[in-house]
N, C-alpha and C positions, 0 to 999 in steps of 0.2 A: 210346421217348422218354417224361420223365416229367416235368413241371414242378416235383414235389416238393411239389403244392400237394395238399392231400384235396380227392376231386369226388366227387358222387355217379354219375361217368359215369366210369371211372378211363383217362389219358391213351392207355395200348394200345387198348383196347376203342374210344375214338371213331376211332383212326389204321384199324383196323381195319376199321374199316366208313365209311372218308371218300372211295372211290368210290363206294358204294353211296348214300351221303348228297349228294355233288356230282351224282350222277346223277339225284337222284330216284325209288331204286328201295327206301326202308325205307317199314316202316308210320306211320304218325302219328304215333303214341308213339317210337317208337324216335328217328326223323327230329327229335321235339322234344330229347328228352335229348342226342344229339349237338348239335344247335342251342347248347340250354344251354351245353353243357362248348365251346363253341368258343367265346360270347362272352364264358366266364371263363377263359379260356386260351391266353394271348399265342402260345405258342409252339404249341399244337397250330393256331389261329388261323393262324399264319402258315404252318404245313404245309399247310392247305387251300388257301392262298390260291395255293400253289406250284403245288399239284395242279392247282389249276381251271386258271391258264397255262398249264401243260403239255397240257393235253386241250384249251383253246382253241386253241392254238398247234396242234396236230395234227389238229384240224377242220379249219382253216383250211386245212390243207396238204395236207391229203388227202380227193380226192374219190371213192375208193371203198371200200367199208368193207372192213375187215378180215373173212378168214374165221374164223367162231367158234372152231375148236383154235386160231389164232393168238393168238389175241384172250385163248383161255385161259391159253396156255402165258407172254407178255408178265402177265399178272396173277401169274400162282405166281410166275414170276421175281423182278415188284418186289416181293411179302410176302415171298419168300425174301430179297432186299437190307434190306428194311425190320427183319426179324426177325434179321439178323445184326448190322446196324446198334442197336439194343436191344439187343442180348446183348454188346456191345463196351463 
């Protein structure tokens, strides 16, 4: 996904790391530059906003955690959708 607009954080790069950024798990630095590129950027904006629903919604609904290869293999799968989704 690309909004076609120039960022100093480029549209893949923040999609890329916007579990890791919903989560809380980048450095400072990193964590600010996606910050950035999401308050100038309707559409990656509105990707997050999907994400956080979807991980709220799946809290909410489930009270025990996933085992970690689960947890892995459900991540490679959506960068694998998200990455064919970009290449389309």
């Amino acid at each position: 996904m690309s909004c076609g607009n120039p960022h100093e954080t480029d549209c893949a790069d923040a999609l890329d790391r916007l579990y890791e950024y919903i989560d809380g798990e980048l450095t400072p630095e990193v964590k600010d530059k996606i910050r950035v590129h999401l308050d100038e950027c309707a559409p990656c904006l509105d990707e997050a906003g999907v994400e956080r629903a979807v991980k709220a919604l799946v809290s909410r609904s489930c009270s025990e955690t996933a085992p970690d290869g689960l947890r892995q293999r459900v991540l490679a799968r959506l960068d694998q959708a998200r990455q064919q989704a970009a290449d389309a």
